[in-house]
C-alpha positions as CSV (number, residue, x, y, z in Angstrom):
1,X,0.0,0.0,0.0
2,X,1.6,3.3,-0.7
3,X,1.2,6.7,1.5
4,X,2.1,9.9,1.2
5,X,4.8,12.6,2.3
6,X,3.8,15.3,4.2
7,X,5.5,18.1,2.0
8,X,4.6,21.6,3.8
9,X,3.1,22.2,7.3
10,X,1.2,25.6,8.3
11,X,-0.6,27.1,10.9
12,X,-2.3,30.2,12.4
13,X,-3.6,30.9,15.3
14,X,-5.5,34.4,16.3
15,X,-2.9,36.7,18.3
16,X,-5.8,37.0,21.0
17,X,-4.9,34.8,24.1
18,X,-7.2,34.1,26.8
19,X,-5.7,32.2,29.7
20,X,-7.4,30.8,32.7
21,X,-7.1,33.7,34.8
22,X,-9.0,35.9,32.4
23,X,-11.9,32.9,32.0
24,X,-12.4,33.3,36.1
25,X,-13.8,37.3,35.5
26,X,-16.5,36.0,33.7
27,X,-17.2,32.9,34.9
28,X,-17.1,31.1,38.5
29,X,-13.8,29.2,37.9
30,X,-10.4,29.4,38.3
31,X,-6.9,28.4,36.8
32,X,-6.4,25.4,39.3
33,X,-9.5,23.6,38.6
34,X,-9.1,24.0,34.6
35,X,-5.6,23.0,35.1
36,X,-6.1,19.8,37.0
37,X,-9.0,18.4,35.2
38,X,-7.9,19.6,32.0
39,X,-4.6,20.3,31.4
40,X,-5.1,23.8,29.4
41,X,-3.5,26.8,30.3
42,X,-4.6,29.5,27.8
43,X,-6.4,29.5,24.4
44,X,-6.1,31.7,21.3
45,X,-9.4,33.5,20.4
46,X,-10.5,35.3,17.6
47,X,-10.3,38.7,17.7
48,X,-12.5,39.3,14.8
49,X,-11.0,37.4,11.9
50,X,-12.8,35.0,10.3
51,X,-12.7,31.1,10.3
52,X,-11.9,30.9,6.6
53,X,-9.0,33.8,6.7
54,X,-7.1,31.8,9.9
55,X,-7.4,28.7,7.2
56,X,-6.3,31.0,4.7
57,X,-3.1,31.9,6.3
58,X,-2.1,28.1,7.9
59,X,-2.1,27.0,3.7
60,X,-0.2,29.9,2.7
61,X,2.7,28.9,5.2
62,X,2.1,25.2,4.1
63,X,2.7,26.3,0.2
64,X,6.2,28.2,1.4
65,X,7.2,25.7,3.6
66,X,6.6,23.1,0.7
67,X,7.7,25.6,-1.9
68,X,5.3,24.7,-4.3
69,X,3.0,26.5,-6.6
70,X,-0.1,27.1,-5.8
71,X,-1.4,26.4,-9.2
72,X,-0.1,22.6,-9.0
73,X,-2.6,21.9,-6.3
74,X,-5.3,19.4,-7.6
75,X,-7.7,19.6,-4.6
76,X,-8.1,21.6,-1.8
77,X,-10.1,19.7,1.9
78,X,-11.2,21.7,4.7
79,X,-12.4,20.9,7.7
80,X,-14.6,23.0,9.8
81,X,-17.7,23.1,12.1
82,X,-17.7,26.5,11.8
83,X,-17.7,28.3,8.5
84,X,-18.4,31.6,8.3
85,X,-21.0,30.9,5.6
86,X,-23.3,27.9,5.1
87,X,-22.6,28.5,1.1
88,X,-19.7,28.9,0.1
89,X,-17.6,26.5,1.4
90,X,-14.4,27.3,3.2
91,X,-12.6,25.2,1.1
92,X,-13.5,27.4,-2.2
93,X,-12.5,30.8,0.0
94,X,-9.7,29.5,0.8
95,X,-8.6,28.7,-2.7
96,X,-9.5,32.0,-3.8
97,X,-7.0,33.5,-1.1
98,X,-4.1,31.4,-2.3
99,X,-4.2,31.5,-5.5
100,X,-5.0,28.1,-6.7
101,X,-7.9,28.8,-8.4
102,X,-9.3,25.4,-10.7
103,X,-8.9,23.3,-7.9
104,X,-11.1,20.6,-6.5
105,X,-12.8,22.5,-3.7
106,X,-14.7,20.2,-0.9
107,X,-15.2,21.1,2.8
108,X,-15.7,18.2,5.3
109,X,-17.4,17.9,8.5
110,X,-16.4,14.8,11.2
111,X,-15.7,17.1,13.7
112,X,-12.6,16.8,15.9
113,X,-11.6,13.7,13.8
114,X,-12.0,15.6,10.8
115,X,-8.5,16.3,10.0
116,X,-7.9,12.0,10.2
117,X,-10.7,11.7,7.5
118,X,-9.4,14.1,5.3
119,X,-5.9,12.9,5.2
120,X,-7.0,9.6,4.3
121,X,-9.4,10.8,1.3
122,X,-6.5,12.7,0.2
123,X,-4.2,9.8,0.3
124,X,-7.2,8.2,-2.0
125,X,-7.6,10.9,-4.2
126,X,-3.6,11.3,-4.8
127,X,-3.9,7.1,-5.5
128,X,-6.5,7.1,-8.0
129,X,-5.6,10.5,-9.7
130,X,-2.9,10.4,-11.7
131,X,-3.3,14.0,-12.4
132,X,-3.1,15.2,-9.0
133,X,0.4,16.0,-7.6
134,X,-0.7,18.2,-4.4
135,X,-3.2,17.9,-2.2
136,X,-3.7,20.6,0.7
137,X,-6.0,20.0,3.5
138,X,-6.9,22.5,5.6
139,X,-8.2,22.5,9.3
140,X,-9.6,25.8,10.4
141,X,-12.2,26.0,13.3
142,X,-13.4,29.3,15.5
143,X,-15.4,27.3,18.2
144,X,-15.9,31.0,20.2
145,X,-18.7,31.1,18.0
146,X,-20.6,28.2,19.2
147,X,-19.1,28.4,22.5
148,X,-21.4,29.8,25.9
149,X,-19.3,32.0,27.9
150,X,-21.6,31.4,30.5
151,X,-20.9,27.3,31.0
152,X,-18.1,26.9,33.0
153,X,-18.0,23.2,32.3
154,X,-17.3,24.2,28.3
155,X,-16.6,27.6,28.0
156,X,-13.1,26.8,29.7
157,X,-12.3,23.6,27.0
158,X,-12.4,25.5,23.5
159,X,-9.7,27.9,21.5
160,X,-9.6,29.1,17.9
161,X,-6.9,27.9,15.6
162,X,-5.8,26.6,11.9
163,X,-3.7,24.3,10.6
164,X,-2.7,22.4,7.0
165,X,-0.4,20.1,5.4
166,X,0.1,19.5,1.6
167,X,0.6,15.6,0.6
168,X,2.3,13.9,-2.3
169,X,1.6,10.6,-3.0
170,X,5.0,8.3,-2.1
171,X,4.9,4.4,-3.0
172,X,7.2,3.5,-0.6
173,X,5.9,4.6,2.2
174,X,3.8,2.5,4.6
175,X,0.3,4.2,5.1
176,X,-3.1,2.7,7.0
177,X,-6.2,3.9,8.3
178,X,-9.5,2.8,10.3
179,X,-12.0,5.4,10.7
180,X,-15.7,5.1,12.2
181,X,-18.8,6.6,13.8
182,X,-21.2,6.0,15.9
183,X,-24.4,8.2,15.2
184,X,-26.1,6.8,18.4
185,X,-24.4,9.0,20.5
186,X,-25.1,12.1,18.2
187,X,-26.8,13.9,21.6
188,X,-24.0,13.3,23.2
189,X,-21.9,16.1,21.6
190,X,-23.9,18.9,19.3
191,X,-24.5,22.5,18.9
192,X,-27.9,23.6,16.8
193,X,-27.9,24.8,13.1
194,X,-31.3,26.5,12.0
195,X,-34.5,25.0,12.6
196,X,-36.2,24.0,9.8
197,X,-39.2,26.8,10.2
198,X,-41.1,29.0,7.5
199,X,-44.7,30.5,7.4
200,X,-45.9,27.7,6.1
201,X,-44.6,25.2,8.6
202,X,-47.1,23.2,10.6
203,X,-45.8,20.4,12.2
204,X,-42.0,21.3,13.1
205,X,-43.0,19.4,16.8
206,X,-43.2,16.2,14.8
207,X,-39.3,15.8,14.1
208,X,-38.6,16.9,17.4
209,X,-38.2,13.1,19.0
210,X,-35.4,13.1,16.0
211,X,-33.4,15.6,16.2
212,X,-30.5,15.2,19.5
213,X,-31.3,18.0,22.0
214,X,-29.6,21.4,22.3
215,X,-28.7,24.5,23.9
216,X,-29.5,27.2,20.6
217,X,-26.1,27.1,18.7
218,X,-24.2,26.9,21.4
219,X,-21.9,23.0,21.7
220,X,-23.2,21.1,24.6
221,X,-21.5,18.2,25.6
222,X,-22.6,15.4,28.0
223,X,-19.1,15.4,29.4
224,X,-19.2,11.9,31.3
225,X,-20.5,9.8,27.7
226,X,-17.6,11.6,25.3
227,X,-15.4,10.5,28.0
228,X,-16.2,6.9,27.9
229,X,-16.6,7.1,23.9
230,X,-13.5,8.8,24.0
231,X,-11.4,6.4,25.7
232,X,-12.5,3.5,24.1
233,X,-12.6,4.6,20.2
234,X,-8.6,6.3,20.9
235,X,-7.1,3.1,21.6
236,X,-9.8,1.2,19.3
237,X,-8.2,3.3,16.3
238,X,-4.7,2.8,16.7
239,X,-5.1,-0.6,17.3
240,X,-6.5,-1.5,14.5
241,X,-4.8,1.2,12.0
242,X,-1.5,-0.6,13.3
243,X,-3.2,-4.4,13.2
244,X,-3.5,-3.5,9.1
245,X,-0.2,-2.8,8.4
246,X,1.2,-5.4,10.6
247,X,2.7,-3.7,13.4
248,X,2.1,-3.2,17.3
249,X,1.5,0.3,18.7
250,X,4.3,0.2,21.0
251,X,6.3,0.1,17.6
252,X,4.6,3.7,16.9
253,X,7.4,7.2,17.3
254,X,4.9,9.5,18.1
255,X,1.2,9.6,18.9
256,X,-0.5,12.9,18.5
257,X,-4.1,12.3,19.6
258,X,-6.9,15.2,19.2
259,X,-6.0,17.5,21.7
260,X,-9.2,17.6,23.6
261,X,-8.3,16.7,27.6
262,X,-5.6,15.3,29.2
263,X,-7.7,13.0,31.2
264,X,-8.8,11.6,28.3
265,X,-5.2,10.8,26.6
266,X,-3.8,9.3,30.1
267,X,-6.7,7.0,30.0
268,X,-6.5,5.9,26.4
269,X,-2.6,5.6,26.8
270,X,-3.1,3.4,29.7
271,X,-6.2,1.0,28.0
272,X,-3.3,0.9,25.4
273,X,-0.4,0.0,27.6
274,X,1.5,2.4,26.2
275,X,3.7,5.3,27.9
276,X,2.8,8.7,28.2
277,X,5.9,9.9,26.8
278,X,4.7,8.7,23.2
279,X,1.5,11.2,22.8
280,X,2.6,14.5,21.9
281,X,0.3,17.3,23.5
282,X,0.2,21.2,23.3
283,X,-3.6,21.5,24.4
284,X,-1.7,23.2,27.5
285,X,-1.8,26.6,25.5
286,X,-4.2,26.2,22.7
287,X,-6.9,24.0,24.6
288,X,-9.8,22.0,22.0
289,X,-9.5,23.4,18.5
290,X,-11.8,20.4,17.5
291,X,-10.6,19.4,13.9
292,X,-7.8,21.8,13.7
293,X,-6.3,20.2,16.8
294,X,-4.6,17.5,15.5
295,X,-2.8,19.4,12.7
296,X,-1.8,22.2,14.9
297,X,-0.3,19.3,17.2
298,X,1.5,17.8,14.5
299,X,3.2,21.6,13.0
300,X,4.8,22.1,16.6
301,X,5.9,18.7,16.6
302,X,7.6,18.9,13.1
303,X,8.6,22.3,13.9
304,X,9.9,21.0,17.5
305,X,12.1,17.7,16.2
306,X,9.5,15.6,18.1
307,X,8.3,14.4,14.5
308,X,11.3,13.1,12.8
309,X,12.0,11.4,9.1
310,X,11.5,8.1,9.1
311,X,9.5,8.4,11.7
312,X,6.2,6.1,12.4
313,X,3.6,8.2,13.6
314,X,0.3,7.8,14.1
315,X,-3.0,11.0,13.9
316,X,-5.7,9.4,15.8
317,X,-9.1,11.8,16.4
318,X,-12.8,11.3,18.0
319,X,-15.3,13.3,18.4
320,X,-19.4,15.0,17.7
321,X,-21.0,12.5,15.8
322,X,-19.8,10.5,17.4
323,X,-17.1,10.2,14.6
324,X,-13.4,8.4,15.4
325,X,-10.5,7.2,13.4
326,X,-6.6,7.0,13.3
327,X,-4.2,7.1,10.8
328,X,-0.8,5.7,10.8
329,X,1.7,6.5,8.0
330,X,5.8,7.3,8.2
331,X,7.0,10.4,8.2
């Protein structure tokens, strides 16, 4: 099975930092119990730019770091919860701001394991494609717009960031995934669109039994069920991305999990058996960026020397949907 090199890495993150401290003015909290039961610090925030221009910005440092031309990228994948539009996609403003206009344009939406998903349909795409060289996928996510400042049990989890990567397909390299959901749990983990309503409507309370409860737009989360999803989909995912490939995960480098809680991780590393000292984290200063967390993870670890050539490494994401999945390739 072939995979892919990882070509050009980028990110952006709002210059706006909120840390604990500043949380615990507006809500009743403070920096030691965030700390202990989270393990974030601080978070970027938004200070008025838009989802799709912190997207922008990640790509156009992938395309330097790559130093490749803008016009020789094939497709373009975002993933987002929150676009600044519901038409046009992210993906098609985002070509638009880099210049590679005539690409394949397509926005996803698995949530925090978004950024897994679309680095395996890229590794598809660039497979079955012989006309596509570059792929860039893009993670850009603002969840202060869906967040309630009010909610001390989520208001103190999110942060706003971007991410991307550009791939190439490589024959040599050794590349597997195993992705999932679980749309059962789809109350578990939500935040409301619009309501399908207009002056004709008469029976909207008919769907209601169907559609998972919410708070408005805000994300509500039953915190103690994404816990035990969480924990048990993590180690689920590697497993069985590494069982494909024929290799234990104690024979992975590096582990960078979606950056969600470090509960969560020291859990899943122990159900796994493996050492902490394998899972690369920096939610400790940019908290949950849902899909972009991964991405932005995997930049500071390139950027770092925690992600070495030749290295196995494995992207592993879960989240709303409930959506999982894990990716292992070499660096």
């Amino acid at each position: 099975m072939s995979g892919v090199n990882i070509v050009g890495v980028g990110k952006y993150v709002p210059d706006l930092v909120v840390t604990n401290d500043m949380l615990s003015e507006i809500v009743e909290t403070n920096d030691e119990w965030i700390t202990t039961r989270t393990g974030i610090k601080s978070r970027h925030i938004t200070n008025g730019e838009p989802t799709f221009h912190l997207g922008a910005m990640a790509a156009k440092e992938a395309i330097q770091d790559a130093g490749v031309d803008p016009k020789d990228i094939g497709l373009i994948i975002c993933t987002t919860i929150t676009n600044d539009f519901s038409t046009p996609s992210i993906a098609c403003l985002i070509q638009r701001e880099i210049g590679a206009v005539g690409s394949m344009a397509i926005d996803i939406n698995c949530a925090c394991a978004g950024f897994v998903y679309a680095v395996d349909m890229a590794k598809r795409y660039l497979e079955t494609d012989k006309n596509l060289k570059f792929v860039l996928v893009v993670s850009a996510e603002e969840l202060s717009k869906i967040t309630d400042y009010t909610d001390r049990s989520t208001c103190v989890l999110f942060g706003d960031g971007a991410a991307a990567v550009i791939l190439e397909l490589n024959k040599s390299k050794m590349f597997s995934s195993y992705l999932g959901a679980d749309g059962t749990g789809a109350e578990y983990l939500l935040a409301r669109s619009y309501n399908s309503e207009t002056p004709f409507t008469t029976n909207c309370e008919r769907f209601e039994d169907k559609m998972p409860d919410g708070n408005s737009h805000y994300l509500f989360q039953n915190g103690k069920e994404v816990y035990k999803f969480a924990t048990k989909t993590l180690p689920l995912a590697v497993e069985n991305a590494c069982r494909q490939i024929g290799i234990t995960p104690d024979e992975l480098d590096v582990i960078i999990p979606h950056q969600a809680n470090v509960r969560i991780i020291e859990t899943a590393a122990k159900n796994l058996g493996i050492s902490m000292d394998k899972f690369y984290l920096n939610l400790h200063n940019h908290g949950n960026t849902s899909s972009a967390s991964i991405p932005l993870a995997l930049y500071d670890a390139v950027k770092d020397g925690s992600l070495k050539k030749g290295d196995k490494a494995c992207i592993v994401g879960f989240g709303a949907g409930l959506t999982y999945g894990g990716v292992v390739f070499e660096f």
